[in-house]
Structures are given as C-alpha cells and as structure tokens.
C-alpha positions as CSV (number, residue, x, y, z in Angstrom):
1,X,19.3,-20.1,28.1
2,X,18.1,-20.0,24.6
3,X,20.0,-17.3,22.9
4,X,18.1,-17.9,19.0
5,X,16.3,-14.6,19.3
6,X,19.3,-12.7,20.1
7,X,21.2,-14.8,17.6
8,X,19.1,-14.1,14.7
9,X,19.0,-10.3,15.2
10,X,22.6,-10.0,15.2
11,X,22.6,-12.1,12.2
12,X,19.8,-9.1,10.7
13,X,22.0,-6.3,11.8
14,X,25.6,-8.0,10.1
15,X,23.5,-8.0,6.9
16,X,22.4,-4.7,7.2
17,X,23.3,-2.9,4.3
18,X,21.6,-5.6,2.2
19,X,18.7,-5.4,4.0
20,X,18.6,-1.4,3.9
21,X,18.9,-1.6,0.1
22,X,16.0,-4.0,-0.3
23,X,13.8,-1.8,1.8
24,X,14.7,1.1,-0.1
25,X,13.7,-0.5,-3.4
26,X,10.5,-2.0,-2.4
27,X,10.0,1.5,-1.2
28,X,10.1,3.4,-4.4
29,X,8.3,0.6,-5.8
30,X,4.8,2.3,-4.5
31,X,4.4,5.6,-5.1
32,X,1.3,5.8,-3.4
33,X,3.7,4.7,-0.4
34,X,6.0,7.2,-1.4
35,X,4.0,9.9,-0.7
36,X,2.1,9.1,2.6
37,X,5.3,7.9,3.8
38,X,6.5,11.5,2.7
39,X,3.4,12.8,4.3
40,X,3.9,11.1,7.9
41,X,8.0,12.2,8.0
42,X,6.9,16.3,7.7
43,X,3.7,15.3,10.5
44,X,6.5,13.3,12.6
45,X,8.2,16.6,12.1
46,X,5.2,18.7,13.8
47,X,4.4,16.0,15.7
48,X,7.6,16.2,17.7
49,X,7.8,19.4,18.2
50,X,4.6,19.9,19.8
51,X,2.8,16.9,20.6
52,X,6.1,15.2,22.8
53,X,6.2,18.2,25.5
54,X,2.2,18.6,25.7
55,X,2.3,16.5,29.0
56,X,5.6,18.4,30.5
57,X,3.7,22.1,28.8
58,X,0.7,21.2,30.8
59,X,2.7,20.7,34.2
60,X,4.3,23.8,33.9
61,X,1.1,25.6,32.8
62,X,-0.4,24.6,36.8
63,X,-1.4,21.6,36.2
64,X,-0.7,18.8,39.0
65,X,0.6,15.4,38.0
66,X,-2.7,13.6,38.6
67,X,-4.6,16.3,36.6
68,X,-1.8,15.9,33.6
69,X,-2.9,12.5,33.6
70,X,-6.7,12.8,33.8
71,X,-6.2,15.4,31.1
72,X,-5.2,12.5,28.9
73,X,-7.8,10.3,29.8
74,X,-10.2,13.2,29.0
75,X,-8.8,13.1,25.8
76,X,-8.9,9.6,25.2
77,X,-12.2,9.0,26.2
78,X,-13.6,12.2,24.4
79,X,-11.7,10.5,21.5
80,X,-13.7,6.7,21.9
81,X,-16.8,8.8,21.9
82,X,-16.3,10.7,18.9
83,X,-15.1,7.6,16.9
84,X,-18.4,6.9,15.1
85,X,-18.1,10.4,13.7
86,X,-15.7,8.6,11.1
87,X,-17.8,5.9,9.9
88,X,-19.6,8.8,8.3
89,X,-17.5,11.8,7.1
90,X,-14.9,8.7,5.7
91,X,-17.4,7.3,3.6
92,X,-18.9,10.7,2.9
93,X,-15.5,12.2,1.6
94,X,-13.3,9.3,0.9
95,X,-10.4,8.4,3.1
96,X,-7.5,10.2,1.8
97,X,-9.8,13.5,2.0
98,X,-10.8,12.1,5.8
99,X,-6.8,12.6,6.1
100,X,-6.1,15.6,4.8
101,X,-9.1,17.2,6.8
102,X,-7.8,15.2,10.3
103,X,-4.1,16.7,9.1
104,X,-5.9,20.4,8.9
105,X,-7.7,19.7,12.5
106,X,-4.5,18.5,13.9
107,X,-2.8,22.2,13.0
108,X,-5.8,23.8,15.0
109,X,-4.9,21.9,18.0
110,X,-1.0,23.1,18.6
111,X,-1.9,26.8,19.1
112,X,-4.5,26.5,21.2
113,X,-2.0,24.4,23.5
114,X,-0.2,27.7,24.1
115,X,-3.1,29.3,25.9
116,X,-3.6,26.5,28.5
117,X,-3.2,28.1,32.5
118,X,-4.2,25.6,34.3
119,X,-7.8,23.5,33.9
120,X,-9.5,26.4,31.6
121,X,-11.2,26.8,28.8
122,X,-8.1,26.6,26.8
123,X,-7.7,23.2,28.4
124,X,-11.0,21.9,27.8
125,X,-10.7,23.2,23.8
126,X,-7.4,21.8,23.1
127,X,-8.7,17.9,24.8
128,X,-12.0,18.3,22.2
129,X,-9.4,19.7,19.0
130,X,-6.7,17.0,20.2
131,X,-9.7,14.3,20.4
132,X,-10.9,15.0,17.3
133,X,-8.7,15.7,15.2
134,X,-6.7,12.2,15.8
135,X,-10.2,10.3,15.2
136,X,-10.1,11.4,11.7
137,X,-6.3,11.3,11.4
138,X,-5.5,8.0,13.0
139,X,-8.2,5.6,11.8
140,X,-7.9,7.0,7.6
141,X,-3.4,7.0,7.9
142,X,-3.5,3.7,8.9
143,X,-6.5,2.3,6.5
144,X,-4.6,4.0,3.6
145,X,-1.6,2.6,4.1
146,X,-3.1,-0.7,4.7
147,X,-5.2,-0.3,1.6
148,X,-2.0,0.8,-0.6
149,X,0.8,-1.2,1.0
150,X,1.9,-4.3,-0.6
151,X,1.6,-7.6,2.0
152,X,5.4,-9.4,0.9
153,X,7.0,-5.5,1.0
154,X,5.0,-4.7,4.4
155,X,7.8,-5.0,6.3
156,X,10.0,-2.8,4.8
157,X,7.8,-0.4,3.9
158,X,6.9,0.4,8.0
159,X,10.6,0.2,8.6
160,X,11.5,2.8,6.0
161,X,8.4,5.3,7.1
162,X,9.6,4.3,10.7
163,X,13.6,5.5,9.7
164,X,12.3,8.8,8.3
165,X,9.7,9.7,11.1
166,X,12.4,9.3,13.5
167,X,14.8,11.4,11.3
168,X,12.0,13.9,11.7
169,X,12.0,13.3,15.3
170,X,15.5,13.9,15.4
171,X,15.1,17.9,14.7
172,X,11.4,17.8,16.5
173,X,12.4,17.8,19.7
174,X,15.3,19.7,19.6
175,X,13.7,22.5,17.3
176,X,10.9,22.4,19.5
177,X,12.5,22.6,23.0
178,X,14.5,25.0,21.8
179,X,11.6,27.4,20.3
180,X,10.0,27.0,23.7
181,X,13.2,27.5,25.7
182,X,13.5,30.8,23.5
183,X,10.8,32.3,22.5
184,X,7.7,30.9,24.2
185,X,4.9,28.4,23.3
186,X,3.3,30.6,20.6
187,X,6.1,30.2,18.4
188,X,6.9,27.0,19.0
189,X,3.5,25.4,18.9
190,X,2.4,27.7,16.0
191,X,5.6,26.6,13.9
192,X,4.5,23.2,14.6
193,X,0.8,24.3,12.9
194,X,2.7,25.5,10.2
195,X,4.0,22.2,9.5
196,X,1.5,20.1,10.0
197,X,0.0,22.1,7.2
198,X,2.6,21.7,4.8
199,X,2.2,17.7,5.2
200,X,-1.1,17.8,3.1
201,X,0.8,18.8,-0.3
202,X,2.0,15.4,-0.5
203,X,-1.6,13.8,0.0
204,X,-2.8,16.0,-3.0
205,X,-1.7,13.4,-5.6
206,X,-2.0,10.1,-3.6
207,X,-4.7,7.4,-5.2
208,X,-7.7,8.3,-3.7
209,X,-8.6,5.0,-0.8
210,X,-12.5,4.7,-1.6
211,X,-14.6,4.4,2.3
212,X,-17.7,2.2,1.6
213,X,-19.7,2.1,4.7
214,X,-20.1,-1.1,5.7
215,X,-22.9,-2.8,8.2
216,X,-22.9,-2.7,11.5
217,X,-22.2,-6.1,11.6
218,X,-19.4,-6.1,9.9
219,X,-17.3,-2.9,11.9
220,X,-16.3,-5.7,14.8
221,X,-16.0,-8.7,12.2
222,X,-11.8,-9.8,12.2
223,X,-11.1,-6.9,14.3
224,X,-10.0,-9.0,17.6
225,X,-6.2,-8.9,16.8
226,X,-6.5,-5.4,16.0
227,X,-8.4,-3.8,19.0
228,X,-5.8,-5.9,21.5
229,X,-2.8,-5.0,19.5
230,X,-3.8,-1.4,19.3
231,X,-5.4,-2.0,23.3
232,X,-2.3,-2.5,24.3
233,X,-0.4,-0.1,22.5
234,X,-2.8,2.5,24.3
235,X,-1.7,1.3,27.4
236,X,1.8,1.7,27.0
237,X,1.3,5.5,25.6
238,X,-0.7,6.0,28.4
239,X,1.6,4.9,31.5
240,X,5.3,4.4,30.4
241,X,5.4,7.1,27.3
242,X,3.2,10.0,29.0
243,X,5.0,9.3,32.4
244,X,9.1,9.0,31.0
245,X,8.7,12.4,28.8
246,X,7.6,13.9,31.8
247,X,10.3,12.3,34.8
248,X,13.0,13.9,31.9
249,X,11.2,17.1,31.9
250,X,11.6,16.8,36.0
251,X,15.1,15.8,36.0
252,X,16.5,18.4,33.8
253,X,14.8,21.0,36.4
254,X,11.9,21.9,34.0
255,X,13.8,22.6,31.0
256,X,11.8,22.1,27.3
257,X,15.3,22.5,25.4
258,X,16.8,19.2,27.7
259,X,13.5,17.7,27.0
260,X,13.6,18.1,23.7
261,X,17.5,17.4,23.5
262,X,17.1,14.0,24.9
263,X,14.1,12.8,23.1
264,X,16.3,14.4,19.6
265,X,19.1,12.2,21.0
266,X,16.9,9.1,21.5
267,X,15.6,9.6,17.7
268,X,18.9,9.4,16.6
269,X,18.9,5.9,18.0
270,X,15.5,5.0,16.7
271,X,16.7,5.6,13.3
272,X,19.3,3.3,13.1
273,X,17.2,-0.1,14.2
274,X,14.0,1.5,12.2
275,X,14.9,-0.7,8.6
276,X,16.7,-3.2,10.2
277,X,13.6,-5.0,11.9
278,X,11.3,-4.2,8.9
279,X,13.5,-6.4,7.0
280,X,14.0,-8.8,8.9
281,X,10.2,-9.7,9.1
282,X,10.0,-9.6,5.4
283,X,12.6,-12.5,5.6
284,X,11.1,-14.6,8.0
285,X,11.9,-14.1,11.3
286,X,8.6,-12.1,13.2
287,X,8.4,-14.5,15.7
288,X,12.0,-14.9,17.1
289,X,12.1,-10.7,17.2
290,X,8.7,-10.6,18.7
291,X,10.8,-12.7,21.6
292,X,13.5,-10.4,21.4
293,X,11.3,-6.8,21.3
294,X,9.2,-8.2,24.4
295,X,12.4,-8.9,26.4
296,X,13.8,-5.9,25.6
297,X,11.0,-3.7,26.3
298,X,10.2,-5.6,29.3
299,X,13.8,-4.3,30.9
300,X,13.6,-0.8,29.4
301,X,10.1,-0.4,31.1
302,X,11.6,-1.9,34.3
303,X,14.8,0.6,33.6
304,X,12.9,3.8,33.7
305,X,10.4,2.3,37.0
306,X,13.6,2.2,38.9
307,X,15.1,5.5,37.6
308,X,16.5,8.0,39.9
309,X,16.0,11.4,37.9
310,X,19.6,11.5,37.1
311,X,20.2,13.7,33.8
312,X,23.0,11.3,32.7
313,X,20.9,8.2,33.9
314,X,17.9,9.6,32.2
315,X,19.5,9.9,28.8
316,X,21.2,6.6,28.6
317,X,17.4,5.0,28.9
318,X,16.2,6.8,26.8
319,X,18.3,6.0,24.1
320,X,17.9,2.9,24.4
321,X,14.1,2.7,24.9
322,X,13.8,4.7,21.6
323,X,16.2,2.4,19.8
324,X,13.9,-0.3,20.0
325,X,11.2,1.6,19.2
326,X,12.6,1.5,16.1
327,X,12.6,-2.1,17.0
328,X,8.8,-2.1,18.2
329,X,6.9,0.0,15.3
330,X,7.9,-2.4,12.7
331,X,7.0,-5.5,14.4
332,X,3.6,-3.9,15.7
333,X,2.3,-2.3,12.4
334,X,3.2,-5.1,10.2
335,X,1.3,-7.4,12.0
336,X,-1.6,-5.0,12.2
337,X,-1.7,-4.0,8.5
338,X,-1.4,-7.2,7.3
339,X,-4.2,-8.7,9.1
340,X,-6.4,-5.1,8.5
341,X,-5.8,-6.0,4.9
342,X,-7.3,-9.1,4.7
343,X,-10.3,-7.9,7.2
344,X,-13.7,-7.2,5.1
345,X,-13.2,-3.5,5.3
346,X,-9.6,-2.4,6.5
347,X,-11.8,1.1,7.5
348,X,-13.9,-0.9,9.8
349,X,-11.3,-3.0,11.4
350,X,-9.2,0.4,11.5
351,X,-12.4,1.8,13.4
352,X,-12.6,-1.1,16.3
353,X,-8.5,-1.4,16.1
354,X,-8.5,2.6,17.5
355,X,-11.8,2.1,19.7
356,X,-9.2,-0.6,21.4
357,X,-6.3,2.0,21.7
358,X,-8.5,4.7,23.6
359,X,-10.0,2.4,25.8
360,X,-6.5,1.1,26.8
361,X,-4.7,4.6,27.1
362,X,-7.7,5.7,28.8
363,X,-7.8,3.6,31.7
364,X,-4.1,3.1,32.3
365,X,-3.8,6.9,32.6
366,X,-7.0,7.0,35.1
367,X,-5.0,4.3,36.7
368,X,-2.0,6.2,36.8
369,X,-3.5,9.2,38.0
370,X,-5.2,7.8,40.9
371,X,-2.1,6.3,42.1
372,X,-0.2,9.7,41.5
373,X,-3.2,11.1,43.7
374,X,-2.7,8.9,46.4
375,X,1.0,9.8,46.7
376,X,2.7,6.9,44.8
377,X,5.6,8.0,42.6
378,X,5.9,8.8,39.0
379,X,7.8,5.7,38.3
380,X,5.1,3.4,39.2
381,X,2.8,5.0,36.4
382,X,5.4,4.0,34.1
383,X,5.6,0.4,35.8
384,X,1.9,0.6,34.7
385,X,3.3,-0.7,31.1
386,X,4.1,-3.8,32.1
387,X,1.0,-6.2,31.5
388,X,0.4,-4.7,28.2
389,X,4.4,-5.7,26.9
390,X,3.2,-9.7,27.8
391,X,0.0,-9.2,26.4
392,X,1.3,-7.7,23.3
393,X,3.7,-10.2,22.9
394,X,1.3,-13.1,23.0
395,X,-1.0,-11.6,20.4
396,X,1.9,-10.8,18.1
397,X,3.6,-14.0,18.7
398,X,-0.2,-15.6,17.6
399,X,-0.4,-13.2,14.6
400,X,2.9,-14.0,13.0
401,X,2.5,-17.4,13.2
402,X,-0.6,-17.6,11.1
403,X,0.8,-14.9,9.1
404,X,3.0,-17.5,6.6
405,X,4.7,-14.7,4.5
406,X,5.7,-13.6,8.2
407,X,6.3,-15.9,10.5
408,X,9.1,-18.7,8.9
409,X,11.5,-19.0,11.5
C-alpha cells in the first residue's frame, strides 16, 4: 500500500516548529487578518459555549431525537430561504458592517435558547434568530477574509485562525458545561451573548470589504466548487457533528459539564494539528493531505457509527475526530477562499457557496430524522456522513490540482 500521504505528513509534523513560525509571520503580516482572525477566536469562544450543546439543550428541554433533528433542518431551510436577504443589506451597508450586524443577531439568539420547553414559541423564535443571524454572519466572515487574505499566505493564515478558534474551544465547552451544570441556561447562554458582543470591537478598525451588487447572472457564475465544497460540509454538520455531540451527551447520562469536558478535551487536540496542515499546503502538498484527511475522516466517521456509548470509548474518538479537524478546516477553507477570490464577486460566490451548505445540512438531518423516527439508532445518523467525506475529497482533490500555488506534490 502506498504510504506517500502518510509519509509526507509526518515529514510536516518533524518540521513543525519551522512551519509554526512561518505561519505566525505571514500572520502578523495582515493586519486586516489580524483582527478578524481576533474577531472569530472571542466568537469561537461564545460559539462553544452555547452553540455546541444547543442539540443535547434541546433534548433535555422535551424534545425527541427525531424532533432535535427536524429542528435543524427547520433552521437550515429557514436559513436557504432567507439568503437573498444578503444580497441586499451587504451591498446596502458594506460587508464588514453586514458582519458586525450578523455578530449582534447572533447574541440575540443564545438567550432565547434558554426559554425552549419543548416545540414552543421559544423554539420556533430561536430557529428564525439562529437562521438569520448566520445568513448575515456566515456569507460576509468568509467574503472578508477571502477579500483580505493573501493567496501564497492562505494556508497559514486558516491554520493560525483555525489554532486560536480551537484554543477558544478549549475553555468553550468546559466554561459552558460547567455554567449549565451550575447555574442553569440563563447564565450560561447569556454569558455566551455577552461575548459574542465583545467580538465586534475588533471589527471596528478592520478595512472596510466594499459589497457591489452584482447581476443575477453572475451570483451562480464560478460558484460550482464552492456550493459542493460547502454542500458537503452541510452534510457532515448535519449527520456526524449534530449526532456525536449528542451520543456524548447520552453517554455521560445527560450531563452538559461531561459534554462540554469532552468537546474542551477534543479542542485541545484540534489545536495542535491546526498550523501544521495550513503550512503544509502553503508548501505544496494539498493533494497528498487531501488523501490523508479523507482516510482519516473516513475511519473516525466509521469509529463513532460503531460506538458503544462508553464514556472512556467516547472520549478517545473524540479526540481524535477533533484533531483532524484541525486537520480538515485548513484543507477545506483554503481551497474555498482561494477559488472565492478569483470568482467575479467573492460576495456572490460566498452567497451560492452557503445556499450549497443549507441545502446539504438540511436534507441529511431530514434524513436522519426520519430514520431516527422509524426506530434506527443514533449511530446510523452519524454513518449519514459518509458519502459527503468521498465527495469532498474528490472536489478538493480537483481544486488543488488546478490550484498551482497549491497543489505541487
């Protein structure tokens, strides 16, 4: 068996403390980069503390596994339906102020999460907030950074934001179970507003990202590698992500603070890989590690299908599942904002890109849920994942290779 993939990573992670110190340098090279990559660490921080137990909040609310699921999906497709609403406040406002009024929206949403008993109105308000609120957020982060970033420094510039947000979700989780655990979900979700909030002031002095509307015609034009990339990305939220935070939630017998301990001790993984894979595309070598991430999350996916909800079981995968995400978020986004930048209209091609991820999340968690329904196990939701790991793979694989400044090796 062919073991270059596996070879070359090794070879990445010997020379890691050269490859650390080049990320950090390209890093402070942008300051523009500086401070949306300061921006997304303090989100990642409310982020993780709220957003990672909404599906495990919701089942112990009253909500039934199928109806957790379909929640999502609500969301999702509430969120695909709202998405036009962009192409017009964006170029109204300007993208970084289209940030800075998604980050605002995404405060509102964490509070209202505390009042959800069951499917109620608090339910139903939190899906339009959530749905909203990520329209706006999503679709302008990503075309900023794109629009900011530097092509030849992509690389590391993901995997340093990447090593930071998982710092972040380090103390997340655990502050977050623990504020739940403790002293209920008002506290916990409104310290998570409270934080979210605090991640404008860093947006205040970033380059304004001008939004110029562009024809109809043009919102789909280039945007193929995007939607599937993002597509399939959906898919995996949807079935393996949604599904594994709650089977840990079930397996430490409904506890947030072991929920939120594993996930903290998963981060710490994530960390470690997060610069080492960002450089490692900047050198040349995408497409052997886009071999190497789709193995590897091939047998974590197949790892938490045939889980038994073992606490000790359950924190070994997910240390390792969220060690190659620091792995995985690299590969993906480099890929995606390097083709985004050279699209007509990065907006745009952001637009269809997260059109792509809602319609994938959407129906894998309908799918998921009906299966649930019919008595199948949680574990086969997650198994869901599957398809979209070889479908990513290819499209990467494709992308890197007529990336040049990408793909050498």
């Amino acid at each position: 068996m062919d073991d270059g993939p596996a070879r070359h990573a090794v070879s990445a992670f010997r020379g890691s403390s050269s490859g650390s110190s080049s990320a950090i340098r390209t890093f402070f090279s942008n300051r523009d980069i500086n401070r949306l990559t300061a921006h997304a660490t303090v989100h990642k921080l409310a982020w993780t503390g709220a957003n990672v137990f909404s599906g495990a909040y919701m089942l112990h609310a009253g909500l039934s596994l199928p109806a957790v699921f379909l929640a999502f999906a609500a969301i999702y497709g509430v969120r695909f339906v709202l998405r036009p609403l962009v192409l017009i406040i964006a170029p109204a406002l300007g993208l970084r102020q289209t940030l800075m009024l998604g980050t605002l929206l995404l405060a509102m949403q964490y509070p209202v999460l505390a009042f959800v008993e069951g499917i109620d109105t608090a339910l139903l308000l939190y899906c339009l907030v959530n749905a909203l609120s990520t329209v706006l957020y999503m679709t302008s982060f990503h075309a900023c950074f794109a629009a900011l970033g530097d092509a030849e420094r992509r690389g590391s510039q993901v995997g340093v934001r990447q090593a930071l947000g998982t710092l972040a979700g380090i103390a997340g989780p655990a502050l977050g179970g623990v504020l739940l655990a403790t002293y209920g979900p008002l506290a916990a979700f409104g310290a998570a507003a409270l934080i979210e909030l605090f991640s404008i002031v860093p947006l205040l002095q970033t380059a304004p990202v001008p939004s110029p509307a562009g024809r109809a015609t043009q919102v789909f034009a280039g945007s193929r590698t995007g939607v599937l990339l993002f597509a399939t990305d959906g898919w995996i939220v949807g079935t393996s992500i949604l599904g594994w935070n709650i089977f840990i939630f079930q397996a430490f017998d409904g506890r947030f603070d072991g929920l939120g301990g594993v996930l903290a001790a998963g981060a710490i993984a994530g960390a470690i890989s997060g610069l080492l894979l960002g450089h490692l595309i900047d050198i040349g070598h995408a497409r052997r590690a886009t071999a190497l991430n789709a193995a590897a999350l091939g047998c974590v996916v197949l790892l938490k299908a045939v889980s038994a909800p073992d606490p000790a079981v359950v924190l070994a995968i997910t240390v390792a599942a969220m060690f190659l995400g620091g792995l995985y978020v690299p590969l993906l986004m480099t890929a995606f904002y390097n083709v985004a930048k050279a699209s007509p209209s990065p907006l745009n091609f952001q637009f269809a890109a997260e059109g792509g991820w809602d319609v994938g999340a959407c129906l894998a968690s309908v799918a998921a849920a009906v299966c649930l329904w019919e008595g199948a196990p949680l574990q086969l939701a997650i198994a869901f994942a599957t398809p979209a790991v070889v479908l990513q793979a290819c499209v990467l694989y494709r992308t890197y290779r007529e990336l040049p400044e990408a793909s050498s090796g």
